[in-house]
N, CA and C atoms as an extended XYZ file, in Angstrom:
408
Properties=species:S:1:pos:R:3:atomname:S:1:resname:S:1:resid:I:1 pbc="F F F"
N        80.333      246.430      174.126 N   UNK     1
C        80.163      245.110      174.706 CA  UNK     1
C        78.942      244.417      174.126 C   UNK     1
N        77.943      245.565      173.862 N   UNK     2
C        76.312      244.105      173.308 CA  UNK     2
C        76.910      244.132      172.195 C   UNK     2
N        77.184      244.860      171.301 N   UNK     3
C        77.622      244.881      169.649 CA  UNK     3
C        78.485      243.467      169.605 C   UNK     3
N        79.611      243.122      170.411 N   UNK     4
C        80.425      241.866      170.379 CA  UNK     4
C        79.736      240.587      171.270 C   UNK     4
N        78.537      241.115      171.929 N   UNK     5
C        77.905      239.526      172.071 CA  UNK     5
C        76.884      239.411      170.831 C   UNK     5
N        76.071      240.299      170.236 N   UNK     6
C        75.681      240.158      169.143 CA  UNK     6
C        76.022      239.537      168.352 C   UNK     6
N        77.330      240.242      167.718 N   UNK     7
C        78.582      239.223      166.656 CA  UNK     7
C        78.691      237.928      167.102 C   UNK     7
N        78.956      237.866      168.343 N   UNK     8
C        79.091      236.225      168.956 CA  UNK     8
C        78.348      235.486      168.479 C   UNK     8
N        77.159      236.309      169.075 N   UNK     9
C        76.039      235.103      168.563 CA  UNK     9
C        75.495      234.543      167.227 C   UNK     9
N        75.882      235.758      166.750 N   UNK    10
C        75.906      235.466      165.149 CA  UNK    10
C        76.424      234.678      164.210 C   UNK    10
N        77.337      234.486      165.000 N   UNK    11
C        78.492      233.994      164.136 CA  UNK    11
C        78.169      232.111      165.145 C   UNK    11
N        77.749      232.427      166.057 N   UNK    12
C        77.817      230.753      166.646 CA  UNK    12
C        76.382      230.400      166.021 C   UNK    12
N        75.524      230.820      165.818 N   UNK    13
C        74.165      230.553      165.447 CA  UNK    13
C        74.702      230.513      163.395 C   UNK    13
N        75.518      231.355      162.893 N   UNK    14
C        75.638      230.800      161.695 CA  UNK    14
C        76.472      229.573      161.330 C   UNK    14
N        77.576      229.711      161.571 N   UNK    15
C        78.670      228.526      161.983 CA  UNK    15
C        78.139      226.962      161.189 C   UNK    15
N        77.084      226.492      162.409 N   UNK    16
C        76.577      225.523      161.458 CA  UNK    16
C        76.074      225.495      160.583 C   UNK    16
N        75.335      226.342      159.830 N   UNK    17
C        74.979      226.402      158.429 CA  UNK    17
C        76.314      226.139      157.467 C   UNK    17
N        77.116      227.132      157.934 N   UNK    18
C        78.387      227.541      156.740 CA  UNK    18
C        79.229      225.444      156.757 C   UNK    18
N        78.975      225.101      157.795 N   UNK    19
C        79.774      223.965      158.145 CA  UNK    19
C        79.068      222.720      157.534 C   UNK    19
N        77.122      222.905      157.179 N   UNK    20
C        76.914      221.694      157.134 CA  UNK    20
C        76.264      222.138      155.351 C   UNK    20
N        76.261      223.340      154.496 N   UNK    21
C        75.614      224.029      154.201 CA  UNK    21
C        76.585      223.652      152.623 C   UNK    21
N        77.211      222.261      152.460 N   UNK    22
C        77.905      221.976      151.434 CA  UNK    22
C        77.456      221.666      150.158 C   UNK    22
N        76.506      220.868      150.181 N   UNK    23
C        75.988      220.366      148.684 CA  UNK    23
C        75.773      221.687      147.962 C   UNK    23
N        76.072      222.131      146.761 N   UNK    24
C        75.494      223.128      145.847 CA  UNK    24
C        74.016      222.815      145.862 C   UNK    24
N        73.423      224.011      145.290 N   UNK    25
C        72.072      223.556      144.801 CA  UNK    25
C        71.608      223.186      143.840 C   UNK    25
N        72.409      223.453      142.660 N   UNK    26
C        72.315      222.810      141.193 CA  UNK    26
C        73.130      222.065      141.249 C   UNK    26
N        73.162      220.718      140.954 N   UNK    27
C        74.723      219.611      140.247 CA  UNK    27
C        74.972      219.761      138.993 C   UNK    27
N        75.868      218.841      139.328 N   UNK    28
C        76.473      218.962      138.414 CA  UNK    28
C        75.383      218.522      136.229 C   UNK    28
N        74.366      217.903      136.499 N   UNK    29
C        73.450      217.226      135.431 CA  UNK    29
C        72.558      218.570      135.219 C   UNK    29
N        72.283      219.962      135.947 N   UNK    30
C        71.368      221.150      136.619 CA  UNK    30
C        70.198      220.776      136.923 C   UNK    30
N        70.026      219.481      137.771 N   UNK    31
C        69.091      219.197      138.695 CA  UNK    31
C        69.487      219.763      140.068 C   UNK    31
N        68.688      219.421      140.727 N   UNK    32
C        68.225      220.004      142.547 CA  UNK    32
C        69.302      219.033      143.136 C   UNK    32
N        70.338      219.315      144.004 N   UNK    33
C        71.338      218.105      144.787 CA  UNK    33
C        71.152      218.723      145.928 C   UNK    33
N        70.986      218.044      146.505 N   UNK    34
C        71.191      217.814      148.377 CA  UNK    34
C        71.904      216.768      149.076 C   UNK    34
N        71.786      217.010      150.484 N   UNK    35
C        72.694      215.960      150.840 CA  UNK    35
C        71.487      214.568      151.096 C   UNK    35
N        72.037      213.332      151.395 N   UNK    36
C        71.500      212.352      151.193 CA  UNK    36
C        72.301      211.486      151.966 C   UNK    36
N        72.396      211.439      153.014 N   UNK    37
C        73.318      210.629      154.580 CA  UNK    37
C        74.345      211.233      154.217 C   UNK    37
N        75.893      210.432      153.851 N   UNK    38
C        77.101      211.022      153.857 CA  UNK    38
C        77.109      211.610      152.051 C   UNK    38
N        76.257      211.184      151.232 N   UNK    39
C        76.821      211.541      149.872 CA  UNK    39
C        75.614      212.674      149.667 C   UNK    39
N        75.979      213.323      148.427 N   UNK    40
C        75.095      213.881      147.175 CA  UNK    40
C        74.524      213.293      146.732 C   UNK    40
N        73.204      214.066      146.469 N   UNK    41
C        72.397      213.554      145.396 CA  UNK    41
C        71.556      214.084      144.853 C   UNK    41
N        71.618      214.396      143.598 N   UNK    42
C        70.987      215.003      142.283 CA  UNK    42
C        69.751      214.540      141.732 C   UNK    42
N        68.585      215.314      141.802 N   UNK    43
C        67.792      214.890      141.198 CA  UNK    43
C        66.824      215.716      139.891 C   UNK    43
N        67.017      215.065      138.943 N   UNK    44
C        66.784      215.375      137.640 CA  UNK    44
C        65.093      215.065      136.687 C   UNK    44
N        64.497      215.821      136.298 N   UNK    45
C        62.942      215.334      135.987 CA  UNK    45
C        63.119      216.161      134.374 C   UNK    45
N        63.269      215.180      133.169 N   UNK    46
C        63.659      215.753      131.646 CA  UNK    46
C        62.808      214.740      131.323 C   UNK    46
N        61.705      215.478      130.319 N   UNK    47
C        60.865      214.787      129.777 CA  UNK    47
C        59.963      213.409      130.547 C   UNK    47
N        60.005      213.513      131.390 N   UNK    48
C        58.692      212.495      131.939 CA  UNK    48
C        59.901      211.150      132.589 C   UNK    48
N        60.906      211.594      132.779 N   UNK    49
C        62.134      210.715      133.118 CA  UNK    49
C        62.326      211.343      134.075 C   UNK    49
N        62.179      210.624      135.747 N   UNK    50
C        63.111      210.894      136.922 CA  UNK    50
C        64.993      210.277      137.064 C   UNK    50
N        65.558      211.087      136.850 N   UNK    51
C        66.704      210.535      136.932 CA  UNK    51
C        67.345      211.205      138.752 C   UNK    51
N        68.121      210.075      139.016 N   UNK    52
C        68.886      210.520      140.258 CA  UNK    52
C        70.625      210.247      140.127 C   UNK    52
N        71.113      210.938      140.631 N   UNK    53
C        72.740      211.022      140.584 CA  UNK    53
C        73.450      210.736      142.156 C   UNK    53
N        74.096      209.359      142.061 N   UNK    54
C        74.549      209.442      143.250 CA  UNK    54
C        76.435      209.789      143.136 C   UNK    54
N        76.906      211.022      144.546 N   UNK    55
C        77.848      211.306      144.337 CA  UNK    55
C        78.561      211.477      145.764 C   UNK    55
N        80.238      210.987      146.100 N   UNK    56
C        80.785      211.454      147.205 CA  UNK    56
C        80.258      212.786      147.614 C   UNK    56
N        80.867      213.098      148.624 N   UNK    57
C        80.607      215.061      149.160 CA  UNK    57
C        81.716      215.641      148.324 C   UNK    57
N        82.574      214.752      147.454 N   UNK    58
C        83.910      215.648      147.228 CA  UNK    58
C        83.156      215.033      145.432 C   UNK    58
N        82.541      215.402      145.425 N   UNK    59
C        81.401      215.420      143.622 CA  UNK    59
C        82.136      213.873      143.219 C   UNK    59
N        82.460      212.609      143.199 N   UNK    60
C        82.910      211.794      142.352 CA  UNK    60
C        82.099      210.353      142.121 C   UNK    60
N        82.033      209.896      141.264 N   UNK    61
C        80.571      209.190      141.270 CA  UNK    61
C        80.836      207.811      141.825 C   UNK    61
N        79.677      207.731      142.280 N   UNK    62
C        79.025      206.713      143.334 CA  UNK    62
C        78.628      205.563      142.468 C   UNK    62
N        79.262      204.240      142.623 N   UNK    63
C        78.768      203.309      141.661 CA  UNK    63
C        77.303      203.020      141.642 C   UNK    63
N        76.249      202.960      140.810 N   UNK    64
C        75.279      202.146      141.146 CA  UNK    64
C        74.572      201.338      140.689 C   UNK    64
N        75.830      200.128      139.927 N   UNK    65
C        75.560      198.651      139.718 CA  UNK    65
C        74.959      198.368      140.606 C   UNK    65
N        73.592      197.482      140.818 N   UNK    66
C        72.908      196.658      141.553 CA  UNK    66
C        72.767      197.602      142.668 C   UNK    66
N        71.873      198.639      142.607 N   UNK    67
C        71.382      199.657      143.314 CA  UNK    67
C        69.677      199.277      143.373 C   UNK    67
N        69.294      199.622      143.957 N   UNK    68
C        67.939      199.732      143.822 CA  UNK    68
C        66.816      201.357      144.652 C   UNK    68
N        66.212      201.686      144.104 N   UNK    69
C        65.421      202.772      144.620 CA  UNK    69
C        64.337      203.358      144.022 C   UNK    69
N        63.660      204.096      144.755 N   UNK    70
C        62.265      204.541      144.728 CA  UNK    70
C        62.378      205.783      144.840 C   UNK    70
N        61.112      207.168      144.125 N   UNK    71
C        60.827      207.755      144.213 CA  UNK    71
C        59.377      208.225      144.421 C   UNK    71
N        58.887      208.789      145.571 N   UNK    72
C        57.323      209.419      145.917 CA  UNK    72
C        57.581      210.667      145.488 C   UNK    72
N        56.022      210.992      144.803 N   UNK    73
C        55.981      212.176      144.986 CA  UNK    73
C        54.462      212.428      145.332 C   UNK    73
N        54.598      213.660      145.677 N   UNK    74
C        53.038      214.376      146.174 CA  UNK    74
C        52.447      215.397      145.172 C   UNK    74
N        51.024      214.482      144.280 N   UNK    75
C        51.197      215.422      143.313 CA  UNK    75
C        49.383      215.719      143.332 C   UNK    75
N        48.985      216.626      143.805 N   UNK    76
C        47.795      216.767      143.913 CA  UNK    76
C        47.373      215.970      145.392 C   UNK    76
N        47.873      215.967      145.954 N   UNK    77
C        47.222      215.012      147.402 CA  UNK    77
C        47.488      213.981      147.245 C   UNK    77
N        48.194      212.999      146.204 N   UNK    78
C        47.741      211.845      145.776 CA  UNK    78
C        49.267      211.813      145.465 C   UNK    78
N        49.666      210.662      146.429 N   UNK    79
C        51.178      210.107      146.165 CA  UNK    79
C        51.403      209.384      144.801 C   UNK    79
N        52.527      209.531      144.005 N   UNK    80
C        52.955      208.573      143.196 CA  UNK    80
C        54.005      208.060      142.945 C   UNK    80
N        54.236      206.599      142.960 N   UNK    81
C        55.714      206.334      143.352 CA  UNK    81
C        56.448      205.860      142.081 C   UNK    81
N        57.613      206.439      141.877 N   UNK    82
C        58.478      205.788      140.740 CA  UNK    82
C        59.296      204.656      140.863 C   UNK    82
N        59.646      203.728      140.381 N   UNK    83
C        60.504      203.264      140.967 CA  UNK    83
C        62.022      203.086      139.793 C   UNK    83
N        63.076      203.287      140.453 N   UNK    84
C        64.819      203.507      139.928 CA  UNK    84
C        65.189      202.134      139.954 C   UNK    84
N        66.085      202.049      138.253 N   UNK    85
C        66.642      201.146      138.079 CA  UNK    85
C        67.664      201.935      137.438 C   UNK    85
N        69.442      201.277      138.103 N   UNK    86
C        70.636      201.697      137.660 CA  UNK    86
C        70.295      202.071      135.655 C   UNK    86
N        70.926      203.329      135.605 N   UNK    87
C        70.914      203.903      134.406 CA  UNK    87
C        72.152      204.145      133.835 C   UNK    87
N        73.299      204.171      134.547 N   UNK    88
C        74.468      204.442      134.262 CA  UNK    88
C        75.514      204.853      135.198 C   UNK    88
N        76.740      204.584      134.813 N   UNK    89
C        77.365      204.485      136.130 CA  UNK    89
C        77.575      205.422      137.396 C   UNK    89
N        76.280      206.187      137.820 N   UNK    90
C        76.428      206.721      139.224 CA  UNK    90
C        74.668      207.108      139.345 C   UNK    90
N        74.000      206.616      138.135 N   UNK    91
C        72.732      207.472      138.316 CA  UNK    91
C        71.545      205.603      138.273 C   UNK    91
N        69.900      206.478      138.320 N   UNK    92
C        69.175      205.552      138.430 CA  UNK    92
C        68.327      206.220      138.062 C   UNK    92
N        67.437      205.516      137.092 N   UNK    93
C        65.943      206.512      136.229 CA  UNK    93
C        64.643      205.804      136.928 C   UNK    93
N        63.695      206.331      136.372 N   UNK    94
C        62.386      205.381      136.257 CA  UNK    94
C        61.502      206.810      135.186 C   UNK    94
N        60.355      206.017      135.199 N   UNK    95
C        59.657      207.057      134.278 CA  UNK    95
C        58.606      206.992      135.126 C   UNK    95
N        57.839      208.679      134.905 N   UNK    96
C        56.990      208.896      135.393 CA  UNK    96
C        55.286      209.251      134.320 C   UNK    96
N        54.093      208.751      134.295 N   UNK    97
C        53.188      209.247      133.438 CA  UNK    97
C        52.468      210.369      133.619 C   UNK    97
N        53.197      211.498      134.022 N   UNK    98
C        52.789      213.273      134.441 CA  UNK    98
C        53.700      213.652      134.117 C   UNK    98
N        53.185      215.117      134.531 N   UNK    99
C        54.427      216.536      134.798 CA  UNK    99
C        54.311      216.785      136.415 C   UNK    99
N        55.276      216.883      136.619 N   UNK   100
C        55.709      217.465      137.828 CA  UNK   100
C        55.493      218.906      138.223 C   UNK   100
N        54.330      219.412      138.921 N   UNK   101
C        54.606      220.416      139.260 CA  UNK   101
C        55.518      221.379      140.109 C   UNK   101
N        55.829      222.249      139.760 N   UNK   102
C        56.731      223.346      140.494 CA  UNK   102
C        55.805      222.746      141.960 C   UNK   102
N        56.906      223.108      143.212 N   UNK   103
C        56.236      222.531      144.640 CA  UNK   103
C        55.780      221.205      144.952 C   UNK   103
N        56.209      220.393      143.517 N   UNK   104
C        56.055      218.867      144.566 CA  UNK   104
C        56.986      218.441      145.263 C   UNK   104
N        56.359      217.606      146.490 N   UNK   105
C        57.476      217.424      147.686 CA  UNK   105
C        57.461      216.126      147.129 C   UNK   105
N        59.129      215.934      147.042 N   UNK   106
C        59.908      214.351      146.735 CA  UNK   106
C        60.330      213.749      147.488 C   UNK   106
N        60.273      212.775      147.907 N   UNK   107
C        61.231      211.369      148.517 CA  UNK   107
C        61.713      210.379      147.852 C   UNK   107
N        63.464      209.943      147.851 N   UNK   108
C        63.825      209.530      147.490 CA  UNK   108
C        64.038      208.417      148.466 C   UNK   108
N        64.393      207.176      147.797 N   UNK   109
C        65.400      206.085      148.894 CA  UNK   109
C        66.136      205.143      147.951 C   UNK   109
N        67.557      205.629      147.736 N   UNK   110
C        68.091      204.661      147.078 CA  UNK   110
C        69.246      204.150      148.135 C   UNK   110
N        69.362      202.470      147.619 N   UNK   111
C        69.519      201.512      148.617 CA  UNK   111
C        71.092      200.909      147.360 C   UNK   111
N        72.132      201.515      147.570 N   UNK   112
C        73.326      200.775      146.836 CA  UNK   112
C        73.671      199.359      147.012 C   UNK   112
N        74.379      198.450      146.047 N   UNK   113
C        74.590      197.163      146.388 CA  UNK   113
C        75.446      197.496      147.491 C   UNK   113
N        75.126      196.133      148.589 N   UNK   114
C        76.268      195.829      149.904 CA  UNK   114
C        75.868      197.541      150.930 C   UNK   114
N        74.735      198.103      150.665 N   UNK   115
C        75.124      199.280      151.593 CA  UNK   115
C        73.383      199.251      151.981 C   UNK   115
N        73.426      200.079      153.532 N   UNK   116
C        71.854      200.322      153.717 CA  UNK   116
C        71.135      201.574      152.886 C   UNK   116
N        70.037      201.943      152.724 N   UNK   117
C        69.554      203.012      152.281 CA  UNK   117
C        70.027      204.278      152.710 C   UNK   117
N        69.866      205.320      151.846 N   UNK   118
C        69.609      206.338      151.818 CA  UNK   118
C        68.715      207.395      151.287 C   UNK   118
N        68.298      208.325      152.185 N   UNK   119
C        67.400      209.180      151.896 CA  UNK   119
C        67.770      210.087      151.508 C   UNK   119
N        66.230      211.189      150.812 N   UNK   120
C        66.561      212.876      150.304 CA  UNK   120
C        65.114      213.598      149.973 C   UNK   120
N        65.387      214.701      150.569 N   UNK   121
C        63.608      215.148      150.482 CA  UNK   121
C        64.163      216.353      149.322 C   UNK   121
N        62.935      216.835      148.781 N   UNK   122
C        63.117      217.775      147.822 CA  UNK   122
C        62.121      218.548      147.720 C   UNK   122
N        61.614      219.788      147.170 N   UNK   123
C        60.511      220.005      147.306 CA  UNK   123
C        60.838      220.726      145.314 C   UNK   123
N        60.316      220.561      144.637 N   UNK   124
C        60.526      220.287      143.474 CA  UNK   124
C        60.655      221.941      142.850 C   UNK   124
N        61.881      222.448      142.201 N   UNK   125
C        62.148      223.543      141.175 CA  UNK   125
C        62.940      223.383      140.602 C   UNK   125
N        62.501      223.599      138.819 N   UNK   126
C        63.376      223.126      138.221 CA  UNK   126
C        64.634      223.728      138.234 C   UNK   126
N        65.827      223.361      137.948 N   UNK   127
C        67.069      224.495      138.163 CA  UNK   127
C        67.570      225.359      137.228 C   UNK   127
N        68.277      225.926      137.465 N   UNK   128
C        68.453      226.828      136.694 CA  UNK   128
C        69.245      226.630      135.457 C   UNK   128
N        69.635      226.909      133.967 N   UNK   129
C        70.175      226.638      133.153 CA  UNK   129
C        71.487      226.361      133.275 C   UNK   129
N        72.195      225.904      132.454 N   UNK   130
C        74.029      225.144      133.041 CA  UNK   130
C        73.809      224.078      133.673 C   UNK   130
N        74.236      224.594      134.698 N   UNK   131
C        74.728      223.171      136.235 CA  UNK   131
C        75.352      223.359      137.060 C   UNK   131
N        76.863      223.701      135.947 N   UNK   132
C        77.813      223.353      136.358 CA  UNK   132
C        77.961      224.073      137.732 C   UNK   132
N        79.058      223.647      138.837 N   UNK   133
C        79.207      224.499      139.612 CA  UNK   133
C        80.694      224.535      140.468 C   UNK   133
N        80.767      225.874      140.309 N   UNK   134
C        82.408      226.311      140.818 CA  UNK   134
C        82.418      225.969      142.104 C   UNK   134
N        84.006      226.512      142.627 N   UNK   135
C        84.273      226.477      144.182 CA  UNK   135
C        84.010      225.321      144.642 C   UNK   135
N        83.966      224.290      144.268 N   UNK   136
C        83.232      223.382      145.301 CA  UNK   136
C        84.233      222.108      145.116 C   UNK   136
């Protein structure tokens, strides 16, 4: 009997993870993706270039003609903000004049034409080689 309230609980205390626990962690570009209100979003730091990827939950790209957005980061105590202009059809760059260290905490807010903002926190590692990602 405790062994099967154990399991119970286990399984009700995991449940929501497995349920809300969708975005991969590499995207599809092998930047960091998380969720970001209802969509994905990828974020990419190659050569002194912040790039971001906006995408459905079912991976398909998110227009972002006449998008607009910003990126903070925390880099030494000392915020610095990027700011994103549409780069191509689902993403948005800006450039940054540093390196990013491993452990900077990011904020994103990109704001699509005709739609309100959206957010995404990150706490910065680069990903792992590839990207790509199965099952999903």
């Amino acid at each position: 009997m405790k062994f099967a309230a154990v399991a119970l609980a286990t399984l009700l205390t995991l449940s929501p993870v497995a349920a809300f626990g969708h975005a991969p962690p590499v995207g599809a570009h092998g930047g960091m993706q998380v969720h970001a209100g209802p969509l994905h979003q990828e974020l990419v730091i190659k050569d002194k270039v912040l790039t971001v990827y906006m995408n459905t939950m079912e991976d398909k790209p998110i227009d972002t003609a006449g998008a607009t957005g910003s990126v903070t980061l925390l880099i030494d105590g000392a915020p610095v903000q990027v700011i994103l202009t549409p780069a191509g059809s689902n993403s948005l760059s800006g450039k940054i004049d540093r390196d990013v260290p491993v452990g900077t905490r990011i904020a994103t807010v990109v704001t699509l034409a005709g739609k309100g903002p959206v957010q995404a926190r990150y706490e910065w590692k680069p990903a792992a080689a590839g990207g790509e990602h199965a099952g999903h």
